[in-house]
DOKELO-856265 format. One record per residue (C-alpha): y, x, z. Coordinates in pm, 1 decimal, padded with zeros to 6 digits. Layout:
<nodes>
NODE      north       east         up
NODE          Y          X          Z
...
</nodes>
This chain:
<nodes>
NODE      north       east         up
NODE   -07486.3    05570.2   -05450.2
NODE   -07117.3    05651.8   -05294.9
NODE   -07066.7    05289.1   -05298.6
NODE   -07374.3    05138.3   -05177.0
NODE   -07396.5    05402.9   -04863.2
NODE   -07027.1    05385.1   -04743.8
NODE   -07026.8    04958.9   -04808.8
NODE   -07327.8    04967.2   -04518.9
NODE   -07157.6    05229.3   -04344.3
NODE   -06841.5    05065.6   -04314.0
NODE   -06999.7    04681.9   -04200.9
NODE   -07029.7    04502.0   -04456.2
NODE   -07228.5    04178.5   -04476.9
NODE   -07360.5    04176.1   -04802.8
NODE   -07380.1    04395.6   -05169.1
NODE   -07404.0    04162.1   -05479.0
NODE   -07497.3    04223.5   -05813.8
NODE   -07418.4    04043.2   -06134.7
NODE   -07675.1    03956.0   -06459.2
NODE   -07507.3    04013.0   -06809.2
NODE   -07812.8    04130.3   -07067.0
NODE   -07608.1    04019.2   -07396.5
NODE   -07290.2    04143.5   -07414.3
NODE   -07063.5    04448.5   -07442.8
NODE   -06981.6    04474.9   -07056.7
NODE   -07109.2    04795.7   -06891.6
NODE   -07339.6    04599.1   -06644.0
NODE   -07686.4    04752.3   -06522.8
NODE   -08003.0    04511.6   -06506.1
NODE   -07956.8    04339.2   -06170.2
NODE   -08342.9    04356.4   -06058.4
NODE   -08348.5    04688.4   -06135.5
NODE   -08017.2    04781.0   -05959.5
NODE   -08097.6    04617.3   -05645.5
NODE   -08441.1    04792.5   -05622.8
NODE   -08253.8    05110.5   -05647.1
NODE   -07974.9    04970.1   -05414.6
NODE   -08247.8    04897.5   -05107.7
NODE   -08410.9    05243.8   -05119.9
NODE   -08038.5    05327.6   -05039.5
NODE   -07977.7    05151.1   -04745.9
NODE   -08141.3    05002.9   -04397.1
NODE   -07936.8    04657.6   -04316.4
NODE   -07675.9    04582.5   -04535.9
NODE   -07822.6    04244.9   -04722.1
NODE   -07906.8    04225.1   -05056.1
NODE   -07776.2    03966.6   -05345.0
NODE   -07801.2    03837.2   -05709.1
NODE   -07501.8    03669.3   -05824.7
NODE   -07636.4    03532.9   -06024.2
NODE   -07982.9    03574.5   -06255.3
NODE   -07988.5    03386.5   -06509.8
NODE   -08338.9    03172.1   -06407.8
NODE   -08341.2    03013.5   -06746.7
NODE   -08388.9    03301.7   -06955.0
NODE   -08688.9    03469.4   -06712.9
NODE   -09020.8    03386.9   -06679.1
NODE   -09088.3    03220.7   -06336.6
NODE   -09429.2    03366.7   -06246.6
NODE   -09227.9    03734.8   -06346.0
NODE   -08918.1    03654.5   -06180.6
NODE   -09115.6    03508.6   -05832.8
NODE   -09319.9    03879.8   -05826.0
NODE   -08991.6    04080.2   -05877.0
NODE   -08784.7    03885.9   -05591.4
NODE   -09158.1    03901.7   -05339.1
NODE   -09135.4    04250.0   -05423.8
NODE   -08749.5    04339.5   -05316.9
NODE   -08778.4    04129.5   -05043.9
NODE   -09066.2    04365.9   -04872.5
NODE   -08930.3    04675.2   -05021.1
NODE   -08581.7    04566.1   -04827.2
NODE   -08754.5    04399.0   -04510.1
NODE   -08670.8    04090.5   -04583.4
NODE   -08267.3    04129.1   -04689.1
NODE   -08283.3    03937.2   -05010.0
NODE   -08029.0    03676.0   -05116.3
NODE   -08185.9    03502.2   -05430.7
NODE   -07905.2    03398.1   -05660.0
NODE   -07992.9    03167.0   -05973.5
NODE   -07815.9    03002.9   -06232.1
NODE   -07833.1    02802.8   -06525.8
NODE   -07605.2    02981.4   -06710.0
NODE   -07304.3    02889.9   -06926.4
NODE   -07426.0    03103.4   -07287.8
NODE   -07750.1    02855.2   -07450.9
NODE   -07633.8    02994.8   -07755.7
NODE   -07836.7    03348.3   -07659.2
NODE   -08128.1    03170.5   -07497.4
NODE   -08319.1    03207.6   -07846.1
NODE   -08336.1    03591.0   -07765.5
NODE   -08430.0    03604.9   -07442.6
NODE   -08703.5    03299.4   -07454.0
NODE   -08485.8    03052.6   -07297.1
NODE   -08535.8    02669.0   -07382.0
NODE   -08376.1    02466.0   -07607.3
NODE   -08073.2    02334.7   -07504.1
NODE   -08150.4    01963.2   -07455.1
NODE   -08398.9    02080.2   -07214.2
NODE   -08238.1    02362.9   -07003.6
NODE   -08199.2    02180.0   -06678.2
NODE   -08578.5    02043.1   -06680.8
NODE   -08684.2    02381.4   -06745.1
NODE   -08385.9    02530.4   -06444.3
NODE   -08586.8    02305.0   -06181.7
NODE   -08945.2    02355.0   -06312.5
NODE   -08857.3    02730.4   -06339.6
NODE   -08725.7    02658.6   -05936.0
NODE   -09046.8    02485.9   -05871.9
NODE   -09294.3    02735.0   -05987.5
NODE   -09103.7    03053.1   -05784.4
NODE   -09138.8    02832.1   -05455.1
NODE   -09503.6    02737.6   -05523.5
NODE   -09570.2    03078.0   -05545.0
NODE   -09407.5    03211.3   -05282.8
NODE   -09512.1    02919.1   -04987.6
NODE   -09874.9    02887.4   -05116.4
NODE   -10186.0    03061.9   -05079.3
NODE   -10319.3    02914.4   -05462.3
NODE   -10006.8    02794.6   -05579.9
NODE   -10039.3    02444.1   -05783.4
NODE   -09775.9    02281.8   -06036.0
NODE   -09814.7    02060.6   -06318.1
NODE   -09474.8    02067.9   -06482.6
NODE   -09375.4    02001.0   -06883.9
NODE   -09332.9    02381.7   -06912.8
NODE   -09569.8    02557.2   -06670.6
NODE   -09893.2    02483.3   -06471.0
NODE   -10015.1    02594.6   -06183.3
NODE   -10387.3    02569.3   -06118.0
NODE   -10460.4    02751.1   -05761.4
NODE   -10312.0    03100.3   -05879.6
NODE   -10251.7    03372.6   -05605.7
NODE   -09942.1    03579.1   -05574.4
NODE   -09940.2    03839.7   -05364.3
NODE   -09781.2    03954.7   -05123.6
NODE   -09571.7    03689.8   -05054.5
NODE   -09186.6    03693.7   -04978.0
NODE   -09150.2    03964.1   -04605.1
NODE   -08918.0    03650.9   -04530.3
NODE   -09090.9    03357.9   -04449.2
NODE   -09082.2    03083.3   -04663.9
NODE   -08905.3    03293.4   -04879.6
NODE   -08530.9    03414.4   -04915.0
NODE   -08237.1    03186.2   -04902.4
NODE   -08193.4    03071.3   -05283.3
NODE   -07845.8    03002.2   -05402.4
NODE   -07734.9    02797.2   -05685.0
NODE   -07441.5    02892.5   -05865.4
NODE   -07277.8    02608.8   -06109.7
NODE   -06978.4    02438.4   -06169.8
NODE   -07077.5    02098.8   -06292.4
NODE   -07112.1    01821.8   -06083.4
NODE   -07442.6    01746.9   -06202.2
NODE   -07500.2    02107.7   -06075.4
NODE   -07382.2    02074.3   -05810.7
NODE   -07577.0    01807.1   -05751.8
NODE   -07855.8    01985.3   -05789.7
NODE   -07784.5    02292.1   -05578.7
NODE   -07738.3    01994.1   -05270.2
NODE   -08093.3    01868.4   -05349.5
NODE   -08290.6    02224.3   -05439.4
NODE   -08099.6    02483.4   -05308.1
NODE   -08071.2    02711.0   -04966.1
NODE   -07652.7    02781.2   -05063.2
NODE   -07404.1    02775.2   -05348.9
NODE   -07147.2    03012.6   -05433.6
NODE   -06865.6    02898.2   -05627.2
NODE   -06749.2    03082.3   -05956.8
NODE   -06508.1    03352.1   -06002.3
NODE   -06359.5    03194.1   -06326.2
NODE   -06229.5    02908.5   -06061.8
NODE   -05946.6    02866.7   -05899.1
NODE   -05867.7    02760.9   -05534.7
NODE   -05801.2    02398.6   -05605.3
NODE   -06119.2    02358.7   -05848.5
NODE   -06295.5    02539.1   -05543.7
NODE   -06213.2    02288.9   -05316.4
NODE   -06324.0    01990.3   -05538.8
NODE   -06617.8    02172.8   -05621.7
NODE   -06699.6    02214.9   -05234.1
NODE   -06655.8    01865.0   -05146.4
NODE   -06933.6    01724.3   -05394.5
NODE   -07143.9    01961.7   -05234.7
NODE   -07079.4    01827.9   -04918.4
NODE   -07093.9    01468.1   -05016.9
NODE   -07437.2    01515.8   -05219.5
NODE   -07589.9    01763.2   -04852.8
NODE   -07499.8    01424.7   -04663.1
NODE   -07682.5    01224.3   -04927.8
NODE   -07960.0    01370.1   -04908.6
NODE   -07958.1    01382.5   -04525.9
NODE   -07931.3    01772.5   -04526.5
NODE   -07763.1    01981.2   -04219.7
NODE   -07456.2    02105.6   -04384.8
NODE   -07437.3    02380.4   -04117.5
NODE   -07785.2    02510.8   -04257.0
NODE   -07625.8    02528.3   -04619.6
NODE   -07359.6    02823.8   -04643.6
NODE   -07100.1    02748.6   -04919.7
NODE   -06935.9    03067.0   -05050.7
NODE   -06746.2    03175.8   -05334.5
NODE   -06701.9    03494.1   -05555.0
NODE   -06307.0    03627.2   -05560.7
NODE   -06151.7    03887.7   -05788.1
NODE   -05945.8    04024.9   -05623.6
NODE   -05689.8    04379.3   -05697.2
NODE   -05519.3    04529.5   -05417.0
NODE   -05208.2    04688.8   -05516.1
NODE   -04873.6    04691.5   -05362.5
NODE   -04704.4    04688.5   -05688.5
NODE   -04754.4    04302.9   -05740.6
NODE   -04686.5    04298.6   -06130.9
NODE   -04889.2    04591.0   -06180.1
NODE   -05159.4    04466.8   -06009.6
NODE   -05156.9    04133.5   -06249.4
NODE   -05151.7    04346.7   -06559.9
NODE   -05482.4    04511.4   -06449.6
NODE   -05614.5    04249.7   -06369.5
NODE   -05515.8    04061.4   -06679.1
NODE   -05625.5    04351.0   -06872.6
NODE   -05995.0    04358.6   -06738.0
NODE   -05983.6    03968.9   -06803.3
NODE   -05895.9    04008.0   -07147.7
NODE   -06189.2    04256.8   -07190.6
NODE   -06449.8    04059.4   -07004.8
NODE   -06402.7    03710.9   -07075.8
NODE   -06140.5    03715.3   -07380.1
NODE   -05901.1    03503.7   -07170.6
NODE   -05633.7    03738.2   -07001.3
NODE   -05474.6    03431.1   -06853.6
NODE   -05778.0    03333.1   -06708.8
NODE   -05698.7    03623.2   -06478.7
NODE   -05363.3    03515.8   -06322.5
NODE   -05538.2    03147.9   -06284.2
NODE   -05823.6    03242.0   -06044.4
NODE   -05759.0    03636.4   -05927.0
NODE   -05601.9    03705.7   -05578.0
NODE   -05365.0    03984.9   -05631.3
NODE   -05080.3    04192.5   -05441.8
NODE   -05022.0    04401.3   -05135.5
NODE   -05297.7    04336.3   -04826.8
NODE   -05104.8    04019.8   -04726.0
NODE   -05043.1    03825.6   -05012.8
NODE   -05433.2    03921.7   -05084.4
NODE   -05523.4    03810.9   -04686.1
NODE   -05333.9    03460.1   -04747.6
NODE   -05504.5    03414.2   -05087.4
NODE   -05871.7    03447.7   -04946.5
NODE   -05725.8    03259.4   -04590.9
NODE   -05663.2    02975.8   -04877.3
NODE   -05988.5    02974.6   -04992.9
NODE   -06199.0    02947.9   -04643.8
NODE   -05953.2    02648.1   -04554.6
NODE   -06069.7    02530.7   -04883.0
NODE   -06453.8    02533.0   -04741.2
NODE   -06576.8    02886.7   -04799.0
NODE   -06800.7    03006.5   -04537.8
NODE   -06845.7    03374.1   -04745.3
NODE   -06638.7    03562.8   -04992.8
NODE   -06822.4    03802.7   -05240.5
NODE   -06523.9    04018.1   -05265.4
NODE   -06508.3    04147.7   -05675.7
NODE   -06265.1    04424.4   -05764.6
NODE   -06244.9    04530.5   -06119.1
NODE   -06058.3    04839.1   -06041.3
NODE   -06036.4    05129.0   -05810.7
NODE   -06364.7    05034.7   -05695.1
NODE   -06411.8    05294.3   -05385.6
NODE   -06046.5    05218.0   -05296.3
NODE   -06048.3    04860.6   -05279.4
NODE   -06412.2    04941.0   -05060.4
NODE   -06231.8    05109.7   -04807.1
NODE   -05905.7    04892.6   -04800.0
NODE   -06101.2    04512.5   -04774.5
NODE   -06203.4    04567.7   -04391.7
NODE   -05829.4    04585.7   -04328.8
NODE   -05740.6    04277.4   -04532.6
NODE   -06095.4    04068.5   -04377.8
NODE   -05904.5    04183.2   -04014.6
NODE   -05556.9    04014.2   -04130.4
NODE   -05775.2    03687.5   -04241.8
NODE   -05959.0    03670.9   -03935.3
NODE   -05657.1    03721.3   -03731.0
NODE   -05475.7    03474.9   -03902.4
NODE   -05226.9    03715.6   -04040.0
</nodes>
């Protein structure tokens, strides 16, 4: 609640949650989360980074993101994503593997259908659609932005042809970011889409501290926990005093970031209050 309240209060753009329902991180449900999240505030917009589309049901998932969007007035961000674990798909009804990114864009398909028409109509390998109502409808109109997450250029592919936005992974680093960013760019102009109309943004971990090597060894630590790769930490993290962390995320919007979704794993209130100060050094060009 601290959090939430003093995020909106002090300006900023966006709050973000995160899906992980196998696993031994402390993570909340994100649906659930955000509900609770929007009774909280009045402005501050509203974001799943990212759900994890091909382990939901469609029909379920299309109700629960209609209903946040009126609950919050229409401040939803709808994050999706493939996901990277097909190995726990079996428990949470997800499709075989072979047939994951078929059932990704049919999944896509049905929440749109549902949320643009009146008696919504799809005839897909996995669901069907025969003029069934959903009610009400997205407050935004024709729904929220949808953002792809995704790494893969196949992916990435895909985000250019079905998605409202990407946002680039926190596991890479600046230069993968980059690469990443440019297919997306190349496949928007491909298929004749505004790239102006497509924001392109990028979860950071980042850990303030002004002790630079004891900011890596947090940050190396929570790695270790989270993903089982502590070096993975030092790869992709910005880390350090307010300006190394300001040139770090400067880095990253030359590299074609229109949005950061700013991730401490630390010191969570402290790194809340100290960001503004570091976004002011970036957009000064200090």
């Amino acid at each position: 609640r601290e959090f939430v309240t003093q995020a909106e209060s002090l300006g900023y753009h966006s709050l973000w949650v995160q899906e992980n329902i196998i696993g031994n991180s402390p993570v909340l449900e994100p649906l659930g989360l955000l509900s609770y999240m929007a009774a909280l505030t009045e402005n501050i917009k509203l974001g799943t980074s990212m759900v994890i589309a091909s382990t939901r049901n469609p029909v379920h998932l299309a109700k629960q993101f209609s209903s946040l969007d009126q609950m919050s007035q229409g401040r939803l961000i709808i994050g999706i994503g493939l996901g990277g674990r097909a190995s726990q798909y079996p428990l949470l009804d997800g499709p075989p593997e072979k047939d994951r990114a078929k059932h990704f864009r049919e999944s896509v398909a049905i929440m749109k259908a549902l949320f643009n028409q009146p008696e919504a109509k799809f005839d897909g390998d996995f669901w069907r659609l025969d003029g069934e109502a959903m009610e009400p409808k997205p407050f935004q109109t024709p729904h929220p932005l949808i953002w792809f997450g995704g790494r893969h250029p196949r992916g990435l592919r895909r985000a250019a042809r079905l998605a409202d936005g990407w946002m680039g992974a926190g596991s890479t680093d600046t230069s993968q970011f980059r690469e990443h960013a440019a297919i997306i760019r190349e496949s928007l102009d491909a298929q004749g889409r505004d790239p102006a109309a497509f924001p392109i943004s990028k979860r950071v971990y980042i850990a303030l501290d002004d002790d630079h090597a004891r900011a890596e060894k947090r940050l190396r630590d929570w790695f270790g926990r989270r993903y089982g790769d502590a070096d993975l930490g030092s790869r992709v993290a910005v880390w350090g005093d307010e300006e190394t962390c300001a040139r770090g995320l400067a880095d990253i919007i030359e590299a074609g970031a229109q949005m950061l979704m700013l991730n401490p794993m630390f010191d969570h209130l402290e790194h809340l209050k100290a960001l503004p100060q570091v976004a002011a050094q970036v957009s000064s060009g200090g």
